[in-house]
C-alpha positions in Angstrom: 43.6 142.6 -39.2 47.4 143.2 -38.6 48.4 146.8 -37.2 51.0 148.5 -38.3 54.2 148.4 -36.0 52.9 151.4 -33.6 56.9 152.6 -33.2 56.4 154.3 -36.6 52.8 154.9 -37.1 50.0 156.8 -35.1 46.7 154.4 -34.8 43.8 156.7 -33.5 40.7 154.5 -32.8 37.2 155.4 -32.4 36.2 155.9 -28.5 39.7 154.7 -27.1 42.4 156.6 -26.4 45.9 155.3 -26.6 48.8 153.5 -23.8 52.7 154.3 -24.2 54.9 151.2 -23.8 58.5 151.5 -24.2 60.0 148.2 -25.4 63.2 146.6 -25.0 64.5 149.0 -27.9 63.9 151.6 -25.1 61.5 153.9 -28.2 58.7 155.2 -26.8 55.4 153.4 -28.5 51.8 154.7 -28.8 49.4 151.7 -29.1 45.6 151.8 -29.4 43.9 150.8 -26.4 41.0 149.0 -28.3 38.8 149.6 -30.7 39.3 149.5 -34.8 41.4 152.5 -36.8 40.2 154.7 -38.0 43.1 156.7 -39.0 47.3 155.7 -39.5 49.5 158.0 -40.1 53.1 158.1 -40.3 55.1 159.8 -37.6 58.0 160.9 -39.9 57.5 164.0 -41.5 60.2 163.7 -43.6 58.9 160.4 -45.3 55.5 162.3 -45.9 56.6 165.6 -47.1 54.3 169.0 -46.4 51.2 167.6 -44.7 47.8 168.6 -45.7 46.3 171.4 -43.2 42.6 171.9 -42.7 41.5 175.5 -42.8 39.2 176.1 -40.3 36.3 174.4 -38.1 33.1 174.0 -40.0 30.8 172.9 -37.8 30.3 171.3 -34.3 28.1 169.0 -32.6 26.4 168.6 -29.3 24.6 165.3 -27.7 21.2 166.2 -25.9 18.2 164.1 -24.8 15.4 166.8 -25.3 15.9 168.5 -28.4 13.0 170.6 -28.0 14.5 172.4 -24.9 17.9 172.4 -26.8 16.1 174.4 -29.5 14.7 176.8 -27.0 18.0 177.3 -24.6 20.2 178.1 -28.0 17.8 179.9 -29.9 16.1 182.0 -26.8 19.0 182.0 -24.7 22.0 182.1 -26.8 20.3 184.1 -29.7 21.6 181.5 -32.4 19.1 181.3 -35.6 17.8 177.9 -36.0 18.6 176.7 -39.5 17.3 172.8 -39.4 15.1 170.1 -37.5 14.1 167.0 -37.9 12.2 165.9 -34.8 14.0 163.0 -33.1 17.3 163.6 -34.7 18.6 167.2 -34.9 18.3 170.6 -34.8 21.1 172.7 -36.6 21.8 176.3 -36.0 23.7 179.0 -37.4 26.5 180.4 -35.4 27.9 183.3 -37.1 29.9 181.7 -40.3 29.6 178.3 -38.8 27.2 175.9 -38.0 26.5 174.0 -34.5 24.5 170.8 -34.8 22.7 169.0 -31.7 21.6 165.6 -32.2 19.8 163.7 -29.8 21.8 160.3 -30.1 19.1 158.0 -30.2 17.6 159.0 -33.7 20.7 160.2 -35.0 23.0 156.7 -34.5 21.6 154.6 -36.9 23.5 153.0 -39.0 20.7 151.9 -41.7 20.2 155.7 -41.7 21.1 157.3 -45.4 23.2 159.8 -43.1 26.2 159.5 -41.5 25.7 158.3 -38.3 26.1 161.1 -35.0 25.8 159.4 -31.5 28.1 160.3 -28.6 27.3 159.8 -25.0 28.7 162.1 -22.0 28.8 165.8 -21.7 30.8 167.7 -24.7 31.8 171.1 -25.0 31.7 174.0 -27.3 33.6 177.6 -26.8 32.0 180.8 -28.7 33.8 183.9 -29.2 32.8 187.4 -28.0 34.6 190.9 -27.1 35.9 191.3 -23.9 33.6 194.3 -23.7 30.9 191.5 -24.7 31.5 189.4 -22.1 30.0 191.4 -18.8 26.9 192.0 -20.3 26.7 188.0 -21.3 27.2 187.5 -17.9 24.3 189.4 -16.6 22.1 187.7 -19.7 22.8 184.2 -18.4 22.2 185.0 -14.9 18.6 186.8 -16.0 17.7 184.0 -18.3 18.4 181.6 -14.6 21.9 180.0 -16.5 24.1 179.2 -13.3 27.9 180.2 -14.3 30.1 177.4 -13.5 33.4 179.1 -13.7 35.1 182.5 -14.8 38.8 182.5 -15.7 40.9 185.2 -16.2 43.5 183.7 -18.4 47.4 184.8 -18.0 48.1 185.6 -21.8 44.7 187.8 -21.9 41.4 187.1 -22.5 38.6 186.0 -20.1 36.0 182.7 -20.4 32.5 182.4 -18.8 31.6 178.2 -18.4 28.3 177.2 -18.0 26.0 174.6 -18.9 23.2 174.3 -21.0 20.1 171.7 -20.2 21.5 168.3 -20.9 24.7 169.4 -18.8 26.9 170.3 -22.1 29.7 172.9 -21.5 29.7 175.7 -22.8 32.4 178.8 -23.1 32.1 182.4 -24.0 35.4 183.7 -24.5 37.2 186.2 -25.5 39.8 185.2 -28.2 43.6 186.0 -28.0 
């Protein structure tokens, strides 16, 4: 399979991030670094027109090894309402208007499966919004529940984060939008 010239078009590829060469024409290019697209995309707006724009983030998904303890550290811990499981693959929860799915990689990367397949490997992370009047007292409910805060950060523009991980060493954000 023949790329297109990378001068003009953006190739994003699954796992791999991408190199900049500059050739003798002295343009910056972005080239894959491996890997197959799996999206190309013109660079010039003005070929393309209005792009679409998606709305908003549906849902998001985590990689654990122990979905059993996942269950318990986001439904005991984080008070999220646990929506789906399927032992060995998932568990789904209910974050206010969106949805956060774990998936334990090993059941859930099949690609015989009738489902999509969702497999990742390393530590991810996921930010969830709270008041900065919230965030003190999530403080004090991490430490109580034995949750080790990683990092605090006041941020210049306003607003505060809390980092800290959950069992399988994802992490996690509260934060205080702005």
């Amino acid at each position: 399979m023949q790329l297109p010239d990378p001068s003009t078009t953006l190739v994003h590829t699954r796992g791999h991030g991408y190199r900049t060469s500059r050739p003798a024409c002295g343009k910056r290019r972005r080239e894959p670094t491996g890997s197959y697209p799996l999206w190309t995309g013109q660079w010039n707006k003005k070929q393309l027109g209005s792009p679409m724009r998606i709305r908003e983030l549906l849902e998001c998904c985590l990689y654990v090894d122990d979905l059993d303890q996942a269950a318990r550290f986001y439904a005991d811990v984080l008070g999220l309402e646990l929506v789906d499981r399927q032992a060995g693959r998932h568990v789904f929860f209910r974050c206010g208007q969106r949805m956060l799915l774990i998936f334990d990689p090993r059941g859930s990367d099949d690609p015989d499966s009738e489902l999509p397949r969702h497999g990742a490997q390393g530590v991810g992370h996921v930010a969830f919004a709270a008041t900065d009047d919230e965030l003190p007292g999530w403080q004090t409910h991490l430490e109580q529940h034995g949750v080790r805060i990683v990092h605090t950060i006041d941020w210049p523009q306003g607003g505060r984060s809390i980092y800290f991980d959950d069992p399988a060493g994802n992490s996690l954000e509260i934060a205080s939008p702005r």
